[in-house]
C-alpha positions in Angstrom: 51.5 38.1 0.1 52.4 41.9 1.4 50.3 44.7 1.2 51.5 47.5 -0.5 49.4 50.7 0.4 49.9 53.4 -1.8 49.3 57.2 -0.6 45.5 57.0 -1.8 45.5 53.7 -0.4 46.9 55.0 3.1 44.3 58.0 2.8 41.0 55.8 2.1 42.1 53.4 5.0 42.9 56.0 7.9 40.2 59.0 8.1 42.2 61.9 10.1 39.7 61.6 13.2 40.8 57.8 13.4 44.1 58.9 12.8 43.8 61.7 16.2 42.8 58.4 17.5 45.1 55.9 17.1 47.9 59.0 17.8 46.5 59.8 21.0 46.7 55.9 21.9 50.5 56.2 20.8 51.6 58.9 22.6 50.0 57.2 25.6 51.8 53.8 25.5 55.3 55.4 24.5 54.6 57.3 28.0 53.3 54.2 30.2 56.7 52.2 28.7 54.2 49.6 26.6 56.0 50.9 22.9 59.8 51.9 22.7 61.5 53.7 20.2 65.1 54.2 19.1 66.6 57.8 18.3 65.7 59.1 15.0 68.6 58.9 12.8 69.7 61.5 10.3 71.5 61.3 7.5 72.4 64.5 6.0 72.5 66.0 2.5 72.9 69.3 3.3 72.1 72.0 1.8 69.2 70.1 -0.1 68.1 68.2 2.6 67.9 65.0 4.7 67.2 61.3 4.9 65.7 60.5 8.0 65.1 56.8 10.0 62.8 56.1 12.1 62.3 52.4 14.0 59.7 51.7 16.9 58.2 48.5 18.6 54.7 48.0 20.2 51.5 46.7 20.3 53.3 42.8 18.8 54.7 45.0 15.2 58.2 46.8 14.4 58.5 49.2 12.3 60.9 51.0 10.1 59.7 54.5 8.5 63.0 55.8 5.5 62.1 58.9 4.3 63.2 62.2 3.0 62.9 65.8 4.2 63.7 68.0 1.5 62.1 71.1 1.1 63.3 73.0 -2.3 61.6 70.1 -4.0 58.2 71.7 -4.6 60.3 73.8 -7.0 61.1 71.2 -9.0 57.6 69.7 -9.8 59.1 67.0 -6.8 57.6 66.4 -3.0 59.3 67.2 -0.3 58.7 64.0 1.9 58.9 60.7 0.3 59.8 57.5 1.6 58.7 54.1 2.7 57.1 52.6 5.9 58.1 48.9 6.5 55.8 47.3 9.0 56.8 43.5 10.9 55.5 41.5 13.0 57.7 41.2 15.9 56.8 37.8 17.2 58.7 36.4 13.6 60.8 39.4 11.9 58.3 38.6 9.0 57.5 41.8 6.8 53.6 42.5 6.7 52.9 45.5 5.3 54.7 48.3 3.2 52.6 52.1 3.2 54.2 54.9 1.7 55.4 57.1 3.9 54.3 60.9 2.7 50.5 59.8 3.5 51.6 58.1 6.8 53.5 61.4 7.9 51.1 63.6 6.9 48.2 62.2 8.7 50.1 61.8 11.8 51.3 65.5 12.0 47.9 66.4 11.6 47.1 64.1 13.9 49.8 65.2 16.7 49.0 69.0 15.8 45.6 69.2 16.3 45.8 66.7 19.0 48.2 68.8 21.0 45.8 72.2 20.2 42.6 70.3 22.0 44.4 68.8 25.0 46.8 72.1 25.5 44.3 75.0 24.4 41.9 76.5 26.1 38.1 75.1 26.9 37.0 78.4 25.3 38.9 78.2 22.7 37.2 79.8 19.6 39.6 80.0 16.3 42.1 78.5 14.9 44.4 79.0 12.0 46.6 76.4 10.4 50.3 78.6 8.7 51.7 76.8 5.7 49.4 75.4 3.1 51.7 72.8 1.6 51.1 69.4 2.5 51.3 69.0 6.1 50.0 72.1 6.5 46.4 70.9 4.4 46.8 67.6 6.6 46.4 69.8 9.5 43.6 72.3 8.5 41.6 68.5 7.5 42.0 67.2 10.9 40.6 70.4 12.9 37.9 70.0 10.1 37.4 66.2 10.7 37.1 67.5 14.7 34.1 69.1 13.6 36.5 73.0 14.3 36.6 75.6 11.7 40.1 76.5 10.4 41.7 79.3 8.8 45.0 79.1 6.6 47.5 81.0 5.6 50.5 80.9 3.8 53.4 83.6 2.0 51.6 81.9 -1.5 47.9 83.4 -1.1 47.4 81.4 -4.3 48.8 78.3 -2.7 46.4 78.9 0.6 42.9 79.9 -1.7 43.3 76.6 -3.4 43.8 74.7 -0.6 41.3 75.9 1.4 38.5 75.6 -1.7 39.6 72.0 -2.0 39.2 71.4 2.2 36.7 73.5 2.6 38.5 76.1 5.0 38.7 79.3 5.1 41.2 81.8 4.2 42.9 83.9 6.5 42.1 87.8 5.2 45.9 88.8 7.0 48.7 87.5 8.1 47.6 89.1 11.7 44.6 88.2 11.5 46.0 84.3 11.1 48.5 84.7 13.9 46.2 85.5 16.5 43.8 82.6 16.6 43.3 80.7 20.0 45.0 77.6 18.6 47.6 78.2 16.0 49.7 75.3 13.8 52.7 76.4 12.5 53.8 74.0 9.2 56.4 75.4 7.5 59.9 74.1 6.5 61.6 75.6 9.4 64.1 78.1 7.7 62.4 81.4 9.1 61.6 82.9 12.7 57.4 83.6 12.6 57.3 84.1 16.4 59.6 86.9 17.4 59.8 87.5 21.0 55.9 89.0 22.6 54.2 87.8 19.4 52.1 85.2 21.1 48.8 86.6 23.7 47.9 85.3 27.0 45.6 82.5 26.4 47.0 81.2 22.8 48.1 78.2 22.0 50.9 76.8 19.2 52.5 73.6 17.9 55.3 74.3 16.3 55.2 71.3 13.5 57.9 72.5 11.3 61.6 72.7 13.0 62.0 68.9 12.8 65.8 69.3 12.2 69.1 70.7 13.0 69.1 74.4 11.9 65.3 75.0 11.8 62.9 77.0 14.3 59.8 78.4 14.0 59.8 80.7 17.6 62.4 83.0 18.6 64.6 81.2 21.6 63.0 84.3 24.1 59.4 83.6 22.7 59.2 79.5 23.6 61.2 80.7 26.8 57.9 82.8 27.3 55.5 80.1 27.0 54.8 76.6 29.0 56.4 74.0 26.9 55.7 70.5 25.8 57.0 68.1 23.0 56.1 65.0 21.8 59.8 63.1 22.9 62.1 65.4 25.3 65.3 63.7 24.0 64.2 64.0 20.1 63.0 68.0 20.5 66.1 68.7 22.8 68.7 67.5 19.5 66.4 68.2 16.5 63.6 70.8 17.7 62.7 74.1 18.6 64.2 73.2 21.8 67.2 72.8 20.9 68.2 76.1 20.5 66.8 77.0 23.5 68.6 74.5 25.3 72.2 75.6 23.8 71.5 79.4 24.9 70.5 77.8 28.6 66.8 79.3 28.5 65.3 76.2 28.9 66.3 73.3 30.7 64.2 69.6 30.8 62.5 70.6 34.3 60.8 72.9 32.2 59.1 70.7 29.3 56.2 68.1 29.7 56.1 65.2 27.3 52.4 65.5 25.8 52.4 61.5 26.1 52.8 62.4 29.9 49.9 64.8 29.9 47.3 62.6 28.2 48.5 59.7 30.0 47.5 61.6 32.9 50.5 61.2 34.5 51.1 65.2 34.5 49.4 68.1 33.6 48.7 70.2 30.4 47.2 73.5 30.5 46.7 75.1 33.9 45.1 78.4 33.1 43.0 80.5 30.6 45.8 82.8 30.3 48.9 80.7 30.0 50.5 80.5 27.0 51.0 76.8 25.4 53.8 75.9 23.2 54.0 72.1 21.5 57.3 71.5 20.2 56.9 68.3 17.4 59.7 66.8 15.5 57.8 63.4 15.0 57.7 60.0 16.3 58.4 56.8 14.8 55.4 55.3 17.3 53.3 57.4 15.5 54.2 55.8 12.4 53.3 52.6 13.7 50.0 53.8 15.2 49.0 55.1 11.4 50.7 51.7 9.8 48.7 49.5 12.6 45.5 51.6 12.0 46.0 50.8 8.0 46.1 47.3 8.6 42.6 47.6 10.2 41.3 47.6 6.5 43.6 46.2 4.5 41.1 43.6 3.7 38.5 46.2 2.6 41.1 47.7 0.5 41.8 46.5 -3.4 45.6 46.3 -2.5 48.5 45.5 -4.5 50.9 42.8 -3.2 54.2 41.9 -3.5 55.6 38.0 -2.9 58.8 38.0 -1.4 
């Protein structure tokens, strides 16, 4: 019998700080060789929007994440990520688990967000503000909250950030300035508009940059990440489907210049290297975070009154 986790079942199983957790372990095996994961494949339906897979391997489970990226949904009462996470064991091919894949991607880019903002910002590091209060964007604000860090949001839709931050228990942002200066800032938006023109970002600041996660999307001006010290969570993902990318095709940026974050908590390079650099994390998302989510599930699938399906 096969577990099928549900969003609310996905959400009572993985808490976001076990979810920073199991992430960090991730991005640490991908970089020591111990998981492996294929490129992320894209399958366009442009202009609406994109179906996306995702495989990895590690820790004795595969995994196969299908799901959707299309962002004029909301309008239509429909979400904008939906999908499927299969989860095998890779000793036997056999299926163990299926989670739904909006819950597993939003607790992992929370995860990977706020993740990046503690091991990239700075020790003094004071407030932070979370831009985009749709689903991702609420997944992040919980996880600074579940870090024990207050959080500020904002969003174009004041509406859409008030309610979301009375449900988290966040605060509200009182301007748009007053959101983009924080110490540690999370950009979560769907990637069609510039927020970061060039000299926007302060000595000291940090970013992740969540929301260009495909071709055609960017957060930063090209001159404003070419400003900053850069890291990403998968050099040859970002470099094709990232912020990077467009700095890579005008030839500001070249890979000497970007860390891997697995790298940096792996300890096999180093993250932040003064008060007053300037961080940039470029995320497009990782099937091996998928898996660390689906594996962390699994912890309590026991605990869990699950549906199951017989195959």
């Amino acid at each position: 019998m096969i577990p099928v986790f549900s969003a609310r079942n996905v959400e009572a199983a993985v808490s976001p700080a076990r979810a920073v957790e199991a992430v960090r372990d991730a991005f640490v095996a991908y970089a020591r060789g111990q998981w492996s994961m294929p490129p992320k494949v894209y399958v366009p339906a442009y202009p609406a929007g994109d179906f996306r897979a995702m495989p990895a391997i590690g820790a004795g489970h595969a995994l196969l994440k299908w799901v959707t990226s299309f962002p004029g949904n909301p309008n239509r009462g429909l979400p904008t990520v939906s999908g499927l996470v299969l989860l095998s064991d890779a000793s036997d091919g056999s299926l163990r688990a299926v989670l739904d894949a909006s819950a597993v991607t939003a607790l992992r880019t929370g995860a990977a967000a706020v993740l990046a903002a503690e091991e990239l910002g700075r020790r003094d590091a004071e407030t932070a503000a979370v831009i985009g209060a749709g689903v991702n964007g609420q997944a992040a604000a919980k996880t600074f909250l579940a870090r024990g860090r207050t959080v500020m949001l904002w969003d174009v839709d004041e509406n859409r950030a008030r309610k979301a931050a009375e449900e988290l228990g966040a605060g509200v942002a009182g301007s748009r300035e007053e959101a983009f200066a924080a110490d540690l800032l999370v950009t979560v938006t769907p990637g069609h508009e510039v927020l970061l023109p060039e000299g926007s970002l302060e000595p000291g600041q940090h970013v992740s940059l969540m929301g260009a996660d495909g071709p055609g999307k960017a957060e930063i001006a090209v001159a404003e990440l070419a400003r900053t010290r850069v890291f990403c969570d998968d050099w040859e993902q970002a470099s094709h489907n990232g912020e990077l990318v467009h700095a890579v095709e005008a030839g500001a940026i070249a890979r000497a210049d970007v860390t891997e974050l697995g790298t940096v908590l792996a300890g096999l390079a180093t993250g932040r290297e003064s008060p007053g650099e300037i961080t940039s994390f470029d995320s497009t998302g990782l099937a091996i975070q998928d898996l660390a989510i689906a594996l962390a599930a699994m912890e309590r699938a026991a605990e869990l009154d699950l549906p199951t399906l017989d195959l």
